[in-house]
C-alpha positions as CSV (number, residue, x, y, z in Angstrom):
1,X,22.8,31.4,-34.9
2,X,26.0,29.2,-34.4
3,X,26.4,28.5,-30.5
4,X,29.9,30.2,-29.0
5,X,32.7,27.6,-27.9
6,X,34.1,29.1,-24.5
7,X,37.9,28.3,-24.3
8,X,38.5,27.1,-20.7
9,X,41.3,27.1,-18.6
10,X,42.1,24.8,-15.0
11,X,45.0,26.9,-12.9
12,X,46.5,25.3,-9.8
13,X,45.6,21.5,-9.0
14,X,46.1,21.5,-5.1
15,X,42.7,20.4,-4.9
16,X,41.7,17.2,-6.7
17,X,38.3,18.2,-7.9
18,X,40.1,20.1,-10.8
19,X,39.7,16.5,-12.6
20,X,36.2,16.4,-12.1
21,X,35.3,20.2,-13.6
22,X,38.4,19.3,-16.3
23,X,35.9,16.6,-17.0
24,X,32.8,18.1,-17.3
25,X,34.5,20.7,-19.5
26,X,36.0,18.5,-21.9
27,X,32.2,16.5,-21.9
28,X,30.5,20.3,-22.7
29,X,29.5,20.7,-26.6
30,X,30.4,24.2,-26.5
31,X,33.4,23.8,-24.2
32,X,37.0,23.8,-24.9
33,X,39.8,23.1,-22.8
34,X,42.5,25.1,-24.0
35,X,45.2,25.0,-21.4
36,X,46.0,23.7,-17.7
37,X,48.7,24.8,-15.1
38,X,50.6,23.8,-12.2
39,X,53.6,24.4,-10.6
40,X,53.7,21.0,-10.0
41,X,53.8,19.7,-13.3
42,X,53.5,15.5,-12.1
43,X,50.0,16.7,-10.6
44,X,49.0,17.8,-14.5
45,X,49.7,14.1,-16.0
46,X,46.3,12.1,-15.2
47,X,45.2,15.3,-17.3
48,X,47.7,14.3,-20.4
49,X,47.1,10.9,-20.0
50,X,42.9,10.8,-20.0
51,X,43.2,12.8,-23.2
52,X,42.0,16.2,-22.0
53,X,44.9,18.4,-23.3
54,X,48.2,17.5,-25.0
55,X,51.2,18.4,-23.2
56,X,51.8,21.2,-25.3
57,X,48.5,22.4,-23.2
58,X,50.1,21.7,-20.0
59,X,52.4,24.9,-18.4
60,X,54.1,25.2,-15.3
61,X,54.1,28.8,-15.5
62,X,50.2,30.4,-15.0
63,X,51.3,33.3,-16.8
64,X,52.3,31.5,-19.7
65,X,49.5,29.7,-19.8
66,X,47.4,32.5,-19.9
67,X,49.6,34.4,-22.4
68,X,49.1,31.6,-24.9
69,X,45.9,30.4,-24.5
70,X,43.7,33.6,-23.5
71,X,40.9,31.6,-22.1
72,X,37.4,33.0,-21.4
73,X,37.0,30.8,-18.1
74,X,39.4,30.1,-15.8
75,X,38.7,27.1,-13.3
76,X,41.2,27.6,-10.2
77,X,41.6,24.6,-7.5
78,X,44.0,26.2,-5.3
79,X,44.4,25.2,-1.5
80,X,41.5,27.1,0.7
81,X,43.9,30.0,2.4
82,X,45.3,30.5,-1.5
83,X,41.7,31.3,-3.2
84,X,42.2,35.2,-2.8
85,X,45.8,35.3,-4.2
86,X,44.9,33.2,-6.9
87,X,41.9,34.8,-7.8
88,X,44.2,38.3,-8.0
89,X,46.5,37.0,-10.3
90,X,44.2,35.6,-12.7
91,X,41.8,38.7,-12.9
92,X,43.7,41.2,-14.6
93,X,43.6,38.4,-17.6
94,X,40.4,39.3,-17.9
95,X,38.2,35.6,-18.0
96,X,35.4,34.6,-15.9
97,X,36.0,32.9,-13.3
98,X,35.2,29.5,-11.5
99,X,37.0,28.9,-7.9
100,X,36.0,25.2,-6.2
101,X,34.7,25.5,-2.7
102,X,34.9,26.6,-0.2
103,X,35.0,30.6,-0.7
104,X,37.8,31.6,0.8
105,X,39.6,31.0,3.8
106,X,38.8,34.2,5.8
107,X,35.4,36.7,4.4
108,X,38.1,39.3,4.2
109,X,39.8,37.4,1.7
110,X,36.1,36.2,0.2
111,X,35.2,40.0,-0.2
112,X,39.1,40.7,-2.0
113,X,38.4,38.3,-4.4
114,X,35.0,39.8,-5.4
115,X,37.0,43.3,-5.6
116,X,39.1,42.0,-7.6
117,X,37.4,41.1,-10.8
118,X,37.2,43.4,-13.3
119,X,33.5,44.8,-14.2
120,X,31.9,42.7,-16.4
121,X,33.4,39.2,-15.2
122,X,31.7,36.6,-13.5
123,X,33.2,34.8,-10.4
124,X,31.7,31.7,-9.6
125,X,31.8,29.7,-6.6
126,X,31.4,25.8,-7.0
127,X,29.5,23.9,-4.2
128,X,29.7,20.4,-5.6
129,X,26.5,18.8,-3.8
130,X,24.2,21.9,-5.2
131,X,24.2,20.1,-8.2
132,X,22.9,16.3,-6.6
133,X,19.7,15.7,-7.0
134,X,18.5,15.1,-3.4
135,X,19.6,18.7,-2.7
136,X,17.8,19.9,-5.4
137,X,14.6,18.2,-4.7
138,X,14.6,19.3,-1.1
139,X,15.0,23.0,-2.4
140,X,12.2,22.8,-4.5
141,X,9.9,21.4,-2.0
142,X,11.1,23.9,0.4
143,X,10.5,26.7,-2.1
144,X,6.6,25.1,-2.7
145,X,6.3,25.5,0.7
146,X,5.7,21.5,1.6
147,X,7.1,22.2,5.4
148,X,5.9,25.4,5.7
149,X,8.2,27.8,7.1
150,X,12.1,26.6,7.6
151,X,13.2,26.9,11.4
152,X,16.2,24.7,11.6
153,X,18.7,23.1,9.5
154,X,21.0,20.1,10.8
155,X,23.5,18.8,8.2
156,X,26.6,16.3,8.8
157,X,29.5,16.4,6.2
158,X,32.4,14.3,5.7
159,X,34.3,11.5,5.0
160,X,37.0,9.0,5.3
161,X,39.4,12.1,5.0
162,X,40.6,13.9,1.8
163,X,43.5,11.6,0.7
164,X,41.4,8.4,0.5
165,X,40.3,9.5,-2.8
166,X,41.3,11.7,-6.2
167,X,39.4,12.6,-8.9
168,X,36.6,11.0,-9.6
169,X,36.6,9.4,-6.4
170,X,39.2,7.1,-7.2
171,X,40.8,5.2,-4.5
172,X,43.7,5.4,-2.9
173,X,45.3,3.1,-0.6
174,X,46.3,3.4,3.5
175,X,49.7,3.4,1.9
176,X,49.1,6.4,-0.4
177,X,47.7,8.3,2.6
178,X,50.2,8.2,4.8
179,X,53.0,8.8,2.3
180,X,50.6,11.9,1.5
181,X,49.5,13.4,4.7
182,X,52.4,14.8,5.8
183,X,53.3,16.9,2.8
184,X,49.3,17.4,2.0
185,X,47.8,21.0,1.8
186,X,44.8,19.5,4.2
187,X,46.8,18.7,7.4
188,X,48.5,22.3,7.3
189,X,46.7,24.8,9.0
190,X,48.6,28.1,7.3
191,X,47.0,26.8,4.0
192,X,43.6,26.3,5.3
193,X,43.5,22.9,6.1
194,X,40.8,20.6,8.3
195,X,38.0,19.7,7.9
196,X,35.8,23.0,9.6
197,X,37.3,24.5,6.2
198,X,36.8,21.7,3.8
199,X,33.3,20.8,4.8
200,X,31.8,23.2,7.0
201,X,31.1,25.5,4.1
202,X,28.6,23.4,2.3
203,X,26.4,23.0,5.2
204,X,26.3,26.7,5.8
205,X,26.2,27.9,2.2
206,X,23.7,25.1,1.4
207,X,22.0,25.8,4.6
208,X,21.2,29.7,4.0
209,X,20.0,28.4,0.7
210,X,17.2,26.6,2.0
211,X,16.2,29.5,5.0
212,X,15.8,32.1,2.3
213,X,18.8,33.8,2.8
214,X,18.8,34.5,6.3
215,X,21.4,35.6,8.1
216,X,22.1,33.8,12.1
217,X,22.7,36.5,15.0
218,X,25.5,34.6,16.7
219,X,27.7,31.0,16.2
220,X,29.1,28.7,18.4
221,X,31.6,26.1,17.7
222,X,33.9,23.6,19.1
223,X,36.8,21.6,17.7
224,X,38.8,18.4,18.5
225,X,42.3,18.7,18.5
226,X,43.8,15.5,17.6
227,X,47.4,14.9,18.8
228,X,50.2,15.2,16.4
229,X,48.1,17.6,14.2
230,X,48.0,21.0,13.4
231,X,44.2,20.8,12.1
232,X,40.9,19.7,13.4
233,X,39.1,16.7,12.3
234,X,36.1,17.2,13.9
235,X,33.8,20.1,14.0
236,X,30.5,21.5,15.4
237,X,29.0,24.5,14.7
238,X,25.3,25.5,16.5
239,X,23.9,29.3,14.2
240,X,21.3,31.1,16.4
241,X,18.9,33.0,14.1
242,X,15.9,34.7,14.9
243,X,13.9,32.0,13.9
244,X,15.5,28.9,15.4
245,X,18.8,27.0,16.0
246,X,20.9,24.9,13.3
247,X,23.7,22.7,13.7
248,X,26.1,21.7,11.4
249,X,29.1,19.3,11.7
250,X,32.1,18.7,9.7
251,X,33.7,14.9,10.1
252,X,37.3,13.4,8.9
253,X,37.4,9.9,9.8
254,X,34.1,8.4,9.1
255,X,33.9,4.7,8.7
256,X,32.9,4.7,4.5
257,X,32.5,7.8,1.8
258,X,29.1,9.0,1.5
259,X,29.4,8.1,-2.6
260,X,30.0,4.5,-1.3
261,X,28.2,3.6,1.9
262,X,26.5,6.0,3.6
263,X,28.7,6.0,7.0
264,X,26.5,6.7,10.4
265,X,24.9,9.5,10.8
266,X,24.4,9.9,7.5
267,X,26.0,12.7,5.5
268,X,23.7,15.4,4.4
269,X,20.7,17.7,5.7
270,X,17.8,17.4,7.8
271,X,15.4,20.4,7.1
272,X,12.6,21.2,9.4
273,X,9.7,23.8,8.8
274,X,6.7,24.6,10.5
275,X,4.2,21.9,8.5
276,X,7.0,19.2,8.3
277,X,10.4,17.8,7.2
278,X,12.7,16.9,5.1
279,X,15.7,14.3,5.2
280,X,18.0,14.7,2.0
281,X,21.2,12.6,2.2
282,X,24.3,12.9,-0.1
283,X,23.8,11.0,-3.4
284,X,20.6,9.5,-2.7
285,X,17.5,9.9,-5.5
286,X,14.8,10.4,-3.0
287,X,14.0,12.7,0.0
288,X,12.1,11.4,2.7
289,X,9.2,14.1,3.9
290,X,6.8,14.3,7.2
291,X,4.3,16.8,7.4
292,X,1.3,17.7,9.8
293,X,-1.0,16.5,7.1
294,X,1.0,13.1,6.3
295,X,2.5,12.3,9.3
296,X,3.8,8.8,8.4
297,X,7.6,9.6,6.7
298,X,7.8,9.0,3.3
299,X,9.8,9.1,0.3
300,X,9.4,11.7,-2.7
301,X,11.4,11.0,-5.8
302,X,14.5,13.2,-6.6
303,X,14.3,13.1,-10.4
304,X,18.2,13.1,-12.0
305,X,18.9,17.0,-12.2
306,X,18.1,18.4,-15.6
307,X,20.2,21.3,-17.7
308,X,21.9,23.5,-16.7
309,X,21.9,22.2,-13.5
310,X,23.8,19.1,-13.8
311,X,27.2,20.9,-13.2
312,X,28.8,23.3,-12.8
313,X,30.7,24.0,-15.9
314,X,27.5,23.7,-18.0
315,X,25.8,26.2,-15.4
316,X,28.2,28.7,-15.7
317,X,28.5,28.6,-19.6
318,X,24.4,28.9,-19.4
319,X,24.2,31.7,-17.2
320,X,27.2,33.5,-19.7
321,X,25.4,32.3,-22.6
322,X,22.1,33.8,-21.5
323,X,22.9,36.6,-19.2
324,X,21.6,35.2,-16.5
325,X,22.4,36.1,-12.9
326,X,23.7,33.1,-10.7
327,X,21.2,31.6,-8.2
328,X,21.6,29.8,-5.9
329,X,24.7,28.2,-3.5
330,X,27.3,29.4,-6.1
331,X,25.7,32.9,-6.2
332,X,28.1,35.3,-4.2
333,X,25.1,36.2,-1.8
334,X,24.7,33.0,-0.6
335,X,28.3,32.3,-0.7
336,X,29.1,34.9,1.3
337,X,26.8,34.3,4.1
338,X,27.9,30.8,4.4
339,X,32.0,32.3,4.6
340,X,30.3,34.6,7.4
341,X,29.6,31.8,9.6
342,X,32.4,29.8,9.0
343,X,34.6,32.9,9.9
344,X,32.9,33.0,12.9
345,X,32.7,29.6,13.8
346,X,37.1,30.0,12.9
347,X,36.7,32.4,15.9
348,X,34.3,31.1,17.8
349,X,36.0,27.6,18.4
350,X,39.4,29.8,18.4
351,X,38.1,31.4,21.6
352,X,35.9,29.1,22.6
353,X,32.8,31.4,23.2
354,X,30.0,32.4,21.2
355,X,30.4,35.0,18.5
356,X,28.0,37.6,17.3
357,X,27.6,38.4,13.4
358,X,27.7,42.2,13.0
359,X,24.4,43.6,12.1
């Protein structure tokens, strides 16, 4: 039985990991890229130019886009307050849909966008380092129960800051950055920007991944508040559970990216369980693991992720293809969990007191 070739759609560019998923769609065998959008239509043109679509492909109208091209998937990268307006306007096409992290920008807005697709369609949300392999490692040796029980999670996300780099990681210059910032989605707080929003997110939503699901009682947080900017840059965020503490921090302004040199402390998780733990940092192709029985801390190969799980484009076309449910980060359960705490680490540094998660 011939395979089914899903036409595929990228709607609203604001944030640069549309050229990554526009990517990874164009590299899928059964994948087809059938239109992109933009109101902007300069920020479509590294699309155009890297062959992905022909300009005939490339609308500044949505509607029209989706008029012509009637794609099954649609892939939206809007700016983080946006996600719930965007995710309304595209529904009533009818496609499945794929919005890049984080969730939303409030879990109001998070449980609108879930409301709003139609019965049937699948809304995905994409938590780029679920897909590296040290994550994925770490999960499985969780899940075989190598450190026993999980009790706390500690995970430090960040960067340089979000301009230093586009798709693909490719670099900008100081120059580029300044000229940017001021204009840039990031640095406005109305449109969900700093880095509590941008990064926060995938140590919570990772973070409930590997405690089972498990919900905290209460969050604390603090922010800096950096003169001459309406966002944070620097966030930390303690979740009580019933089982133990975790802590995770969100950081703009780290010496080097993660993908390049791992800056100090290194970005990515710390797990600990009741028999041991585990260190798994972005990028790397190994975890490091101490248990009660092996206390000396050593390494554990992290293999390089297999399909479907090497991204998330072939993911989603899998789980379509087979009628599978998603699992995982990008399932909505998990998703949603981690928007809970980041709304209430939002309020929590917004008060500056502790706030409980209803029951």
């Amino acid at each position: 039985m011939k395979q089914r070739t899903w036409k595929i759609a990228g709607i609203n560019f604001d944030h640069f990991h549309m050229g990554d998923l526009l990517r990874y769609t164009h590299e899928h065998p059964h994948a087809e890229i059938v239109g992109i959008s933009d109101e902007q239509p300069a920020r479509m043109e590294e699309a155009v130019r890297k062959g992905l679509v022909t300009r005939e492909q490339a609308f500044a109208d949505y509607r029209e886009c989706l008029e012509k091209t009637k794609p099954d998937v649609v892939i939206l990268c809007p700016a983080a307050s946006k996600h719930g307006e965007w995710v309304k306007k595209v529904a009533p096409y009818g496609p499945h849909i794929m919005v890049e992290k984080p969730f939303a920008g409030t879990l109001n807005e998070a449980d609108a966008m879930v409301a709003a697709m139609p019965r049937g369609k699948t809304l995905m949300i994409n938590w780029p380092l679920q897909w590296a392999r040290s994550m994925r490692k770490a999960y499985e040796l969780v899940e075989r129960g190598t450190i026993g029980e999980v009790t706390n999670v500690w995970h430090f996300g960040g960067n340089r800051g979000p301009l230093f780099h586009g798709a693909d990681k490719d670099e900008k210059t100081p120059a580029q950055v300044a000229k940017e910032k001021p204009h840039s989605w990031f640095y406005k707080r109305a449109h969900g920007g700093g880095s509590l929003l941008d990064y926060l997110g995938y140590g919570t939503t990772l973070g409930t991944w590997y405690q089972g699901g498990k919900r905290p009682l209460e969050v604390t947080a603090t922010v800096d508040e950096p003169a001459g900017l309406e966002v944070e840059e620097h966030s930390i965020v303690v979740a009580r559970y019933a089982h133990g503490l975790s802590k995770f921090e969100t950081r703009w302004g780290t010496f080097t990216d993660p993908w390049t040199i791992q800056p100090q402390p290194k970005c990515g998780f710390v797990i600990a369980g009741t028999e041991g733990t585990i260190s798994n940092y972005d990028y790397d192709d190994f975890v490091t693991v101490q248990t009660r029985k092996r206390p000396l801390p050593h390494r554990i190969a992290a293999p390089a992720s297999k399909a479907p799980h090497q991204n998330p484009v072939q993911y989603l076309l899998h789980c379509l293809d087979t009628g599978k449910p998603l699992e995982g980060p990008v399932s909505l359960r998990i998703s949603r969990i981690g928007q809970e705490i980041v709304d209430a680490a939002v309020k929590s540094a917004r008060l500056k007191r502790t706030v409980k998660l209803a029951a």
